[in-house]
Every structure is written in structure tokens, then in C-alpha cells.
C-alpha positions in Angstrom: 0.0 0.0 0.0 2.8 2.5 0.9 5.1 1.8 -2.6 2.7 3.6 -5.0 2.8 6.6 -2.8 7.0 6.4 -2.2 7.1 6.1 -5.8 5.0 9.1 -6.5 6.1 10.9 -3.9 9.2 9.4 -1.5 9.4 12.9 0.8 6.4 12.8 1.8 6.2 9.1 2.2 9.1 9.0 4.4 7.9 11.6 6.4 5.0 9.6 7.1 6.7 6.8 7.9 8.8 8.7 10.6 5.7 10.2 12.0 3.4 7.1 12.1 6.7 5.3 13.9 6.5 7.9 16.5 2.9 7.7 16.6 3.4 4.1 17.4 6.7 4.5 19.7 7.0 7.6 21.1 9.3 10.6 20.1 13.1 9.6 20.6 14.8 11.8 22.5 18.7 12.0 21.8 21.4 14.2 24.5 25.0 15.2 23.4 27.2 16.5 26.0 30.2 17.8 24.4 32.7 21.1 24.5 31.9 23.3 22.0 35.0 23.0 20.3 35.2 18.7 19.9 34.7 17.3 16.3 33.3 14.3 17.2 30.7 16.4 19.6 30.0 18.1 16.7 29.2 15.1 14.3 27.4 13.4 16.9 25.0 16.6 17.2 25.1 16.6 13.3 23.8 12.8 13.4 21.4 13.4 16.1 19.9 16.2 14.4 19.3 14.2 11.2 17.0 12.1 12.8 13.9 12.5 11.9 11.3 13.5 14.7 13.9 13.6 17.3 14.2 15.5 20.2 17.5 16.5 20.4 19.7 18.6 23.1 23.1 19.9 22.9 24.7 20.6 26.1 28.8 21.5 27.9 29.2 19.4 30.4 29.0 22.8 32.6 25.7 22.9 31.6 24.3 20.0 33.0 24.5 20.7 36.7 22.5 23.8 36.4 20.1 22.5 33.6 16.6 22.6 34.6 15.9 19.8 31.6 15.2 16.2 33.0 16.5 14.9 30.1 20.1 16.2 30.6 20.2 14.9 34.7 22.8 12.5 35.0 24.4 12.9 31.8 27.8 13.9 31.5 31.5 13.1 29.2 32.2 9.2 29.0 35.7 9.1 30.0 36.5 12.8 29.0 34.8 12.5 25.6 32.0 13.4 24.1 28.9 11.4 24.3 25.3 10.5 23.1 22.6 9.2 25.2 19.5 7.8 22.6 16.5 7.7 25.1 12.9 7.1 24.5 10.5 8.1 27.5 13.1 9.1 29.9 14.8 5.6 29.2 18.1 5.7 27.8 20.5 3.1 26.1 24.1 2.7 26.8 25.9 6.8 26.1 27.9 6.1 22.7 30.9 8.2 21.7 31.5 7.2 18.0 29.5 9.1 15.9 29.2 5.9 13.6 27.8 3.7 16.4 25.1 6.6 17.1 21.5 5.3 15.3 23.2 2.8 13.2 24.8 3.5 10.1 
């Protein structure tokens, strides 16, 4: 039912898709901490914002402690390096730091 309509139209029919899986799931909310001036902080944040429907906040690790967003408590650098938490109501995988492991390929 959905290929005549990708076919036609594959924006909007991915966009659908991305919508009707958060319908289903709930909106994916994704957390980098990085320093402003780390590459792979920044391609994680690049990644993160590619995904489609996500919620996604960028944050120093200075940040955190005075954040008043529930999403960011707890977070912090994994071993002094930038990281991204990929958490779906308020429950979070494992913080990745390679912007390759971050939402598959």
C-alpha cells in the first residue's frame, strides 16, 4: 500500500513513515554532551539532528549541573569525551561516543 505513494512521492512518504513510527513508539529523544570545540561532539550533534522527529539537546558538560531539563540529569562526558545518550520516554540506552555507532549507520 505505501510503494505507489513512495514512488510518487518518497518525501512525503518517508515523512510519514517517521511520524506514524513515532505515533506508534513515542518521540526519541537523543542528549549530546560535548565542548563546544570537539569534532566528534559536533558530528554526533550533526547525526542526532538528522534524525527524523527527534528530540535533540546539545549541552557543555558545565551545563548540565544547572540545567533545569530532566532529560540532561545525570548525563555527562564518557571518560572525557563526548557522548550521546538515545532515550525514548526518559529511558536511555548505553551513552555512545563514535559518531558511527550513534543510530546505526
Amino acid at each position: 500500500a505505501v510503494r505507489p505513494l513512495a514512488e510518487k512521492a518518497p518525501r512525503f512518504a518517508g515523512w510519514s513513515l517517521a511520524a506514524a513510527e513515532t505515533a506508534l513508539e513515542g518521540p526519541l529523544e537523543i542528549v549530546v554532551i560535548t565542548e563546544p570545540d570537539d569534532e566528534i561532539g559536533r558530528r554526533l550533534a550533526t547525526k542526532a539532528r538528522a534524525s527524523l522527529g527527534a528530540v535533540v539537546v546539545v549541552a557543555a558538560p558545565e551545563q548540565v549541573a544547572s540545567s533545569r531539563i530532566p532529560l540532561l540529569e545525570g548525563r555527562g562526558l564518557v571518560d572525557g569525551r563526548a557522548a550521546a545518550y538515545v532515550c525514548r520516554g526518559m529511558v536511555c540506552e548505553r551513552p555512545v561516543t563514535d559518531p558511527a555507532e550513534l543510530l546505526g549507520p
